[in-house]
SEVEX-678120 format. One record per atom (N, C-alpha, C, O): atom name; residue in three letters; x, y, z. Coordinates in steps of 0.05 Angstrom, whole numbers, plus 32768, in hexadecimal, padded with zeros to 4 digits. Example, Ala and Ser with C-alpha at 12.3 -4.5 7.8 and 13.67 -1.06 7.14 Angstrom:
<recs>
   atom   type      x      y      z
      N    ALA   8108   7F8E   809C
     CA    ALA   80F6   7FA6   809C
      C    ALA   8108   7FBE   809C
      O    ALA   811D   7FBE   80A9
      N    SER   8101   7FD3   808E
     CA    SER   8111   7FEB   808F
      C    SER   8102   8001   809D
      O    SER   810C   8017   80A1
</recs>
This chain:
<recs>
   atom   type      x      y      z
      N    UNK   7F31   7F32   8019
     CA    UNK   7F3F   7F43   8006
      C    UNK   7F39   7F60   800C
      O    UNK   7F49   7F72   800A
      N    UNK   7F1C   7F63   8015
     CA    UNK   7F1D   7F86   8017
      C    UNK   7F2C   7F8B   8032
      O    UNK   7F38   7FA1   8035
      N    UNK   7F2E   7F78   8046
     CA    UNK   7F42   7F85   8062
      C    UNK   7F58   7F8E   8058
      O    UNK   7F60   7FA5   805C
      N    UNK   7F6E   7F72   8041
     CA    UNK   7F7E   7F81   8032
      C    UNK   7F83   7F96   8025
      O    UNK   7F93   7FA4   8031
      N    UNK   7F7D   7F9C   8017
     CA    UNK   7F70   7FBA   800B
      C    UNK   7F6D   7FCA   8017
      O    UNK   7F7B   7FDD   8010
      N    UNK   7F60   7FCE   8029
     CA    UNK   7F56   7FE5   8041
      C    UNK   7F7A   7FE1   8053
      O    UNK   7F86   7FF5   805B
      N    UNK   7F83   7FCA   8056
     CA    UNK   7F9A   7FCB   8063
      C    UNK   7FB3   7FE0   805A
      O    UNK   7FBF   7FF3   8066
      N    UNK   7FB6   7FD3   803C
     CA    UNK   7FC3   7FE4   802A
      C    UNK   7FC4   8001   8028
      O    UNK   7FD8   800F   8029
      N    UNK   7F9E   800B   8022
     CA    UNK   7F9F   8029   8028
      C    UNK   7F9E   8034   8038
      O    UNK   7F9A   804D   803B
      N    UNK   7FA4   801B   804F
     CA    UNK   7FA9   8033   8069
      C    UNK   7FCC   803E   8066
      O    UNK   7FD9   8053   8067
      N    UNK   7FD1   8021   8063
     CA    UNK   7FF7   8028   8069
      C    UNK   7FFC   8038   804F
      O    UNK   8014   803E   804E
      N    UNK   7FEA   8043   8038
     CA    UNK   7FF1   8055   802A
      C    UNK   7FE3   8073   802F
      O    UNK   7FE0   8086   801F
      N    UNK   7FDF   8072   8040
     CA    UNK   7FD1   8094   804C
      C    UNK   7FEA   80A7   8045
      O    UNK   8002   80A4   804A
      N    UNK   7FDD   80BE   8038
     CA    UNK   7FF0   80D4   803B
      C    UNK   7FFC   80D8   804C
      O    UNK   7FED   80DC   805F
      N    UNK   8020   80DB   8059
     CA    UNK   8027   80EA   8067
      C    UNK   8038   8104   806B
      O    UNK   804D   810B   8061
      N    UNK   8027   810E   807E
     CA    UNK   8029   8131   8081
      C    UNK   803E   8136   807D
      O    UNK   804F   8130   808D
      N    UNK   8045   8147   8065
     CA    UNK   8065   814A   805A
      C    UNK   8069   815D   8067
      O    UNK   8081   8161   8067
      N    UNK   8057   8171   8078
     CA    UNK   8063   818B   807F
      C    UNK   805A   818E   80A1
      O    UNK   8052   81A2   80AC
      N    UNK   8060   8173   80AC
     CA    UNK   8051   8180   80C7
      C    UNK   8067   8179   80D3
      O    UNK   8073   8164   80D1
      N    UNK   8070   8196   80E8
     CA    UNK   8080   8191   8104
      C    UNK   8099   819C   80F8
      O    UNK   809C   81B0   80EA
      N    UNK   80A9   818D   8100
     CA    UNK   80CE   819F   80F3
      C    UNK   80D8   8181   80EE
      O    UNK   80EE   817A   80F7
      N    UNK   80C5   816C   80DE
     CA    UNK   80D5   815C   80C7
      C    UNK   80E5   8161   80B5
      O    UNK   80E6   8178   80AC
      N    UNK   80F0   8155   80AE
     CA    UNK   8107   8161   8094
      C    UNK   80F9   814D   8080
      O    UNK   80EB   813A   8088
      N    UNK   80FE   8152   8067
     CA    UNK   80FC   8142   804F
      C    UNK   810B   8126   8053
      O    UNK   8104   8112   8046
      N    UNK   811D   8126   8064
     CA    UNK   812F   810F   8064
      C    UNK   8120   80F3   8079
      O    UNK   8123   80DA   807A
      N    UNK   8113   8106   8083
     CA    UNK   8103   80F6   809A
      C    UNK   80ED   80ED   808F
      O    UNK   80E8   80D5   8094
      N    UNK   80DB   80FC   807B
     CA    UNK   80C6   80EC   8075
      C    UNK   80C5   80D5   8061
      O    UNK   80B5   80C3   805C
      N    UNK   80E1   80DF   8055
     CA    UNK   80E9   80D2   8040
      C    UNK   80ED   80B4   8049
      O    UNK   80E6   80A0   803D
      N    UNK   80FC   80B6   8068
     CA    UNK   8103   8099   807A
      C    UNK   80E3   808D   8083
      O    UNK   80E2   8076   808B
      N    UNK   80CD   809C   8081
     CA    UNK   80B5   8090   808B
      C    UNK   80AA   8082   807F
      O    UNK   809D   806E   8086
      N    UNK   80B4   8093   8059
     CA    UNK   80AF   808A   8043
      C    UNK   80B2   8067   8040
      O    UNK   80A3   8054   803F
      N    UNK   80CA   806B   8040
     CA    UNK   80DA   8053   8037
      C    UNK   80CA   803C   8051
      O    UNK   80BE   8028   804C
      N    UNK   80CF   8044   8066
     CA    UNK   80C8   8031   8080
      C    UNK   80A0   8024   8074
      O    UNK   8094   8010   807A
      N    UNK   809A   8035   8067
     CA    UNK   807D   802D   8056
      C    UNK   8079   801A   804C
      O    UNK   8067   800A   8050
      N    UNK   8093   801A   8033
     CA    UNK   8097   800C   8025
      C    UNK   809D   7FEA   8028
      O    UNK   8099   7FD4   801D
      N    UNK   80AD   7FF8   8042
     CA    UNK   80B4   7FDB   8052
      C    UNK   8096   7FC8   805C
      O    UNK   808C   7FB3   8053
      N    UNK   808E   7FD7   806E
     CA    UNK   806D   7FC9   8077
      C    UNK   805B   7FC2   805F
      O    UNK   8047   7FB4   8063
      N    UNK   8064   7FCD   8043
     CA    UNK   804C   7FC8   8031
      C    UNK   8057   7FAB   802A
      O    UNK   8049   7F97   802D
      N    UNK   8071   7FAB   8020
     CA    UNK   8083   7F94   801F
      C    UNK   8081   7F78   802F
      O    UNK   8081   7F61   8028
      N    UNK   807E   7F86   804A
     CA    UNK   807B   7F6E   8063
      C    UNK   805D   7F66   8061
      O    UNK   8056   7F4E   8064
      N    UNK   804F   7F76   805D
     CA    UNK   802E   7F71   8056
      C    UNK   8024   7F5B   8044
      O    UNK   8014   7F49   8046
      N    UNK   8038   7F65   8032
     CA    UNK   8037   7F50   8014
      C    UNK   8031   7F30   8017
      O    UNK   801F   7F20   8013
      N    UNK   8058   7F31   8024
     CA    UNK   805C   7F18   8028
      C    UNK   8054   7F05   8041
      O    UNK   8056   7EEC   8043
      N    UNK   804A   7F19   8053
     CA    UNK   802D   7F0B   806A
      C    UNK   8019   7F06   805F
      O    UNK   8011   7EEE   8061
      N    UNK   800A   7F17   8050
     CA    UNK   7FF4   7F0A   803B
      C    UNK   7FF5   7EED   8031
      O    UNK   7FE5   7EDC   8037
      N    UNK   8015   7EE9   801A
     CA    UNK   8019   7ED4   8019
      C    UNK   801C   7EBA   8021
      O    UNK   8011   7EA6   8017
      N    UNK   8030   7EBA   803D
     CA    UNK   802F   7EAF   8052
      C    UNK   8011   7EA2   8053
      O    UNK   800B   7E8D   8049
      N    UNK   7FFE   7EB5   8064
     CA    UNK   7FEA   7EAA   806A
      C    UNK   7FD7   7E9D   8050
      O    UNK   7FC8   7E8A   8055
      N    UNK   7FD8   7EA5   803C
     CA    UNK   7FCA   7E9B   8030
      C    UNK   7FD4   7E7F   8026
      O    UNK   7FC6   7E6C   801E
      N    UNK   7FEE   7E81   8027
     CA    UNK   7FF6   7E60   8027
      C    UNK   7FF7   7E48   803F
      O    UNK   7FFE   7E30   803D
      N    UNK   7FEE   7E58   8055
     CA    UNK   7FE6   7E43   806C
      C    UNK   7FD0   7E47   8069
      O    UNK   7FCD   7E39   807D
      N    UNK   7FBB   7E4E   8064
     CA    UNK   7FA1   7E45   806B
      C    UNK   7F93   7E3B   804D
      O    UNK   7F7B   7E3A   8048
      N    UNK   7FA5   7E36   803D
     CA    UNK   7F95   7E28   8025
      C    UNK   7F8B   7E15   8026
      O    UNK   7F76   7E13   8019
      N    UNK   7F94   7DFE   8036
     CA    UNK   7F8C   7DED   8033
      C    UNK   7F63   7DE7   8045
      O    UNK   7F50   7DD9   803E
      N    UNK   7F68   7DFF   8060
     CA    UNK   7F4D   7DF1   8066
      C    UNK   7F3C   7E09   8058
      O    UNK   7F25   7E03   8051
      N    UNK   7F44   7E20   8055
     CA    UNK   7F32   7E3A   8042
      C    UNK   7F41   7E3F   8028
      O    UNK   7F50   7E52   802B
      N    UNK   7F42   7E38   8015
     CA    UNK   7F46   7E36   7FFC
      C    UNK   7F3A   7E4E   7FF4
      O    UNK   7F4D   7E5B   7FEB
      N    UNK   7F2B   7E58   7FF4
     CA    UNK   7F18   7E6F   7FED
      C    UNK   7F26   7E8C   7FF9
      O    UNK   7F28   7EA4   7FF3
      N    UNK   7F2C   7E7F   8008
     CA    UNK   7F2F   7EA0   8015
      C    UNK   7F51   7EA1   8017
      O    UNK   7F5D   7EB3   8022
      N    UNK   7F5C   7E8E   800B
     CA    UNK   7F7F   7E8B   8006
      C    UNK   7F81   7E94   7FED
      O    UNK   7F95   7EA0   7FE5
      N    UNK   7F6D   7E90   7FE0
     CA    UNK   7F66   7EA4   7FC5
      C    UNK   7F69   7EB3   7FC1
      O    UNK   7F79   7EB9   7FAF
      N    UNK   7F57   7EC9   7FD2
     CA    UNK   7F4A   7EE3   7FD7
      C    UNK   7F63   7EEB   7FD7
      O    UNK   7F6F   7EEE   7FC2
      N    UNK   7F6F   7EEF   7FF1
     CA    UNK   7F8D   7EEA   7FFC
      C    UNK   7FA5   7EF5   7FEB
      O    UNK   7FB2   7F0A   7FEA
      N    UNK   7FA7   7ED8   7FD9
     CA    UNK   7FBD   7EDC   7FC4
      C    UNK   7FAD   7EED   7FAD
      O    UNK   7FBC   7EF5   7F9B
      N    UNK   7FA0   7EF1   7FAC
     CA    UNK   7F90   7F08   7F9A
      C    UNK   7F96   7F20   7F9C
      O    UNK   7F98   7F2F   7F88
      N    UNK   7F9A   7F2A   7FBB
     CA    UNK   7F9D   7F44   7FBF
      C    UNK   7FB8   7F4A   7FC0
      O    UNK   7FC2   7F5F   7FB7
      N    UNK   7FC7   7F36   7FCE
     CA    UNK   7FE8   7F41   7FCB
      C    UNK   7FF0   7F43   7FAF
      O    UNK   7FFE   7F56   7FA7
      N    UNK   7FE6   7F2F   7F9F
     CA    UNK   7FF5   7F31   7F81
      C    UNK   7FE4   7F43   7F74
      O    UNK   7FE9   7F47   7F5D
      N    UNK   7FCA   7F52   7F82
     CA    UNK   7FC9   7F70   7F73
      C    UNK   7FD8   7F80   7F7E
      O    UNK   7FDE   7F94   7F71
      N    UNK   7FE3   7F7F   7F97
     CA    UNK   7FEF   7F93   7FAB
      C    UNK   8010   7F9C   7F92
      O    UNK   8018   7FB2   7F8A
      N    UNK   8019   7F7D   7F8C
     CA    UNK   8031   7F7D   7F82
      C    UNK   802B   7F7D   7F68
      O    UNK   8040   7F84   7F5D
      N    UNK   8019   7F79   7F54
     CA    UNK   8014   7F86   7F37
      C    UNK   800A   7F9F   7F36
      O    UNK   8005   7FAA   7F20
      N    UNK   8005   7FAD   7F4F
     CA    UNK   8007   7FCD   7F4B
      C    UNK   801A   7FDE   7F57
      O    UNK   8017   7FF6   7F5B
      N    UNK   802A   7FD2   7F5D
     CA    UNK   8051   7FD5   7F66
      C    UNK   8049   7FE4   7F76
      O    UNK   804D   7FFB   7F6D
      N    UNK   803F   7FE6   7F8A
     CA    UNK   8041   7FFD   7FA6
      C    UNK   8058   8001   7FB0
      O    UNK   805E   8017   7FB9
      N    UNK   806C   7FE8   7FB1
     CA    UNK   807C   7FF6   7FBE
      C    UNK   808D   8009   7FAF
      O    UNK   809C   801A   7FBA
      N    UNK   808A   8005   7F8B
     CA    UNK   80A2   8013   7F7C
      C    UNK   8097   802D   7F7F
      O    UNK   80A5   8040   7F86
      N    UNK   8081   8030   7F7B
     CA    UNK   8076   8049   7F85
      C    UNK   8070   8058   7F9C
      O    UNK   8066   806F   7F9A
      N    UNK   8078   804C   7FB3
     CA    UNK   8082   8053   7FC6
      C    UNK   809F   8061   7FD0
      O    UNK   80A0   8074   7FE0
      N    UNK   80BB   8052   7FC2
     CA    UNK   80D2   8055   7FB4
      C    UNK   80CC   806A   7FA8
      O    UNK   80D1   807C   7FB7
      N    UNK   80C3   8073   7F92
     CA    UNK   80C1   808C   7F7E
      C    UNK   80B4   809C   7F92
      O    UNK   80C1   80B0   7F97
      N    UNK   8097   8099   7FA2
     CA    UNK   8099   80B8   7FB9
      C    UNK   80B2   80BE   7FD1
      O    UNK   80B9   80D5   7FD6
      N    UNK   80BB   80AB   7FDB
     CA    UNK   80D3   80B0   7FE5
      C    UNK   80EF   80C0   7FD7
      O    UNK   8100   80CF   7FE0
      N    UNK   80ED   80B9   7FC8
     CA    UNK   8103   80BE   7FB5
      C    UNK   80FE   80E1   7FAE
      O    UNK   810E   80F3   7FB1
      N    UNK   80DA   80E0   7FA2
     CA    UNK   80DB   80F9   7F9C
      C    UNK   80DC   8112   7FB6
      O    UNK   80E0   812A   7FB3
      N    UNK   80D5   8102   7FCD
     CA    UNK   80D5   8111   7FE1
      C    UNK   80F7   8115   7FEA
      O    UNK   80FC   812A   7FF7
      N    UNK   8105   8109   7FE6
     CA    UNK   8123   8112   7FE7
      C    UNK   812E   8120   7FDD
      O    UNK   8146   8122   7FE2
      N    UNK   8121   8130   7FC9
     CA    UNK   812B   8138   7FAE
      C    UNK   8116   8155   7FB3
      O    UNK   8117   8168   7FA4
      N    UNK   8102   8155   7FCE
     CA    UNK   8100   816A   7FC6
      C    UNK   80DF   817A   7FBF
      O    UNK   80D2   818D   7FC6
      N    UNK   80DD   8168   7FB0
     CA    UNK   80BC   8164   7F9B
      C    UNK   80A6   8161   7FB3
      O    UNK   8098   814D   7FAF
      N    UNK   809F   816C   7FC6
     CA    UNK   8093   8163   7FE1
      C    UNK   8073   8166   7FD1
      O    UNK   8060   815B   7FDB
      N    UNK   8070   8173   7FBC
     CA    UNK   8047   8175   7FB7
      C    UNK   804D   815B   7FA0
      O    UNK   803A   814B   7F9F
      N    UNK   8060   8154   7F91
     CA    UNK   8062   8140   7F7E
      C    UNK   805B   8122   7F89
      O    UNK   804A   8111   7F81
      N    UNK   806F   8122   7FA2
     CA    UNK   806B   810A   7FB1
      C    UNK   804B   810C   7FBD
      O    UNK   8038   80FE   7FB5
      N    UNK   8048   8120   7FD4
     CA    UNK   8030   811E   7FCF
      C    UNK   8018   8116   7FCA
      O    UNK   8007   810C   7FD9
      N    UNK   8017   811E   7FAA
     CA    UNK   8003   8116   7F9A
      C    UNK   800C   80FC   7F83
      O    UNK   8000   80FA   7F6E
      N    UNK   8019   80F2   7F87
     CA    UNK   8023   80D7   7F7F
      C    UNK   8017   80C8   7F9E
      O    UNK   800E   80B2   7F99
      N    UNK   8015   80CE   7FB7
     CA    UNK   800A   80BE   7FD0
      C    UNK   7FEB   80BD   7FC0
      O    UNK   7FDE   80AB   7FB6
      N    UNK   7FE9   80D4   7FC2
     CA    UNK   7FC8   80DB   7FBE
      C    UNK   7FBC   80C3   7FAF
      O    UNK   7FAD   80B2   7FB8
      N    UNK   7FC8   80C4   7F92
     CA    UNK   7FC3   80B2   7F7B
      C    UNK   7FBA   8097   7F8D
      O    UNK   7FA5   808E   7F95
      N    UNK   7FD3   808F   7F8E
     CA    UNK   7FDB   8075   7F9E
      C    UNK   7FBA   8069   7FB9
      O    UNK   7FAB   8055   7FBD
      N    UNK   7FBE   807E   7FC1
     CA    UNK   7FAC   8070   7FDC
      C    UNK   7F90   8075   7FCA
      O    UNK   7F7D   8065   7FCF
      N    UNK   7F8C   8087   7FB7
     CA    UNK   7F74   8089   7FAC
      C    UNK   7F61   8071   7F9C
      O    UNK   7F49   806B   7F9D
      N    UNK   7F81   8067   7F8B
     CA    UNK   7F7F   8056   7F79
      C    UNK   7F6B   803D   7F99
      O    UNK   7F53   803C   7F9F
      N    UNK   7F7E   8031   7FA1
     CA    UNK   7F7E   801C   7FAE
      C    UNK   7F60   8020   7FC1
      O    UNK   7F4E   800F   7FC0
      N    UNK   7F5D   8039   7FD3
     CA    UNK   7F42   803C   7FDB
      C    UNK   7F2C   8033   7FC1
      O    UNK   7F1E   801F   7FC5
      N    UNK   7F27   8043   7FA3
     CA    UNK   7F19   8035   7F90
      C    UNK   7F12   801C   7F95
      O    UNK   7F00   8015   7FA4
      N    UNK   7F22   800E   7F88
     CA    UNK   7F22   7FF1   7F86
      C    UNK   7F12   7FE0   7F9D
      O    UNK   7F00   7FCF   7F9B
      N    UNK   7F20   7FEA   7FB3
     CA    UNK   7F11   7FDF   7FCB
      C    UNK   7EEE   7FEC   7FCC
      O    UNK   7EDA   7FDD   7FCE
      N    UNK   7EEC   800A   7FCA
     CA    UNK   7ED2   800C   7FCB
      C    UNK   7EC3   7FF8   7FAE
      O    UNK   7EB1   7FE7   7FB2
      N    UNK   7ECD   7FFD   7F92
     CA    UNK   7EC1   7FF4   7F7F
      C    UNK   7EB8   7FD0   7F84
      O    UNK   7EA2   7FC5   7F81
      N    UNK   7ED4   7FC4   7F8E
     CA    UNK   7EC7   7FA9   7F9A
      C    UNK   7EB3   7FA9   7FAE
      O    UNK   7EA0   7F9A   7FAE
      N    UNK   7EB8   7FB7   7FBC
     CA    UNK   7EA0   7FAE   7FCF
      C    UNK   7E83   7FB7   7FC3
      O    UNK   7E6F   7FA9   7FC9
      N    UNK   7E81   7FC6   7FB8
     CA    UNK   7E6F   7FCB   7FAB
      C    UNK   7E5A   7FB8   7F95
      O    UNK   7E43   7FB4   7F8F
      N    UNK   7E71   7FB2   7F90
     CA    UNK   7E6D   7F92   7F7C
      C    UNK   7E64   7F73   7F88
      O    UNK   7E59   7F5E   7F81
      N    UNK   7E6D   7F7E   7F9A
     CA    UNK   7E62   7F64   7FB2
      C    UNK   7E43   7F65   7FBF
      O    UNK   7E3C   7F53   7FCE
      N    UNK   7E34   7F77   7FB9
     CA    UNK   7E14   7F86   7FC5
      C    UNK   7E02   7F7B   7FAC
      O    UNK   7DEA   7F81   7FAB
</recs>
């Protein structure tokens, strides 16, 4: 579960709204392409956690634990809403809606592991 997590806040790293001669339109497409891998992430999570139930039960757990926090803390809708706001313009809004995002999810992962010592 924490590779998950750590997986997650990687593919949610801030990206550099202002570097090079990007257009808003472009990051906005990086945006969205994010959203896609967080999506494809999901449902590989699931995948695997439903083939290996049967000989690790435990760790098909873990597994479906972290995607269905992945997807009860809607990453991707909120991914959608920084794209969106970055189309529109809002480049420190989106931003700091990333910020939130990768912040939140780093937490969790440090607070678990922490919990595990």
């Amino acid at each position: 579960m924490r590779v998950a997590l750590l997986l997650l806040a990687a593919a949610l790293l801030p990206l550099p709204l202002f570097a090079g001669e990007e257009s808003a339109e472009d990051v906005a497409a990086k945006q969205r392409e994010l959203g896609k891998r967080i999506e494809k992430l999901e449902q590989t999570m699931e995948r695997i956690a439903a083939l290996i139930a049967k000989q690790n039960p435990e760790q098909a757990a873990k597994l479906r634990a972290a995607w269905q926090r992945s997807r009860s803390d809607q990453n991707t809708r909120v991914i959608q809403e920084i794209e969106n706001l970055l189309r529109q313009g809002y480049f420190t809004e989106a931003l700091e809606k990333q910020k939130k995002s990768v912040f939140a999810v780093l937490r969790r992962a440090v607070v678990k592991e922490l919990r595990s010592y």
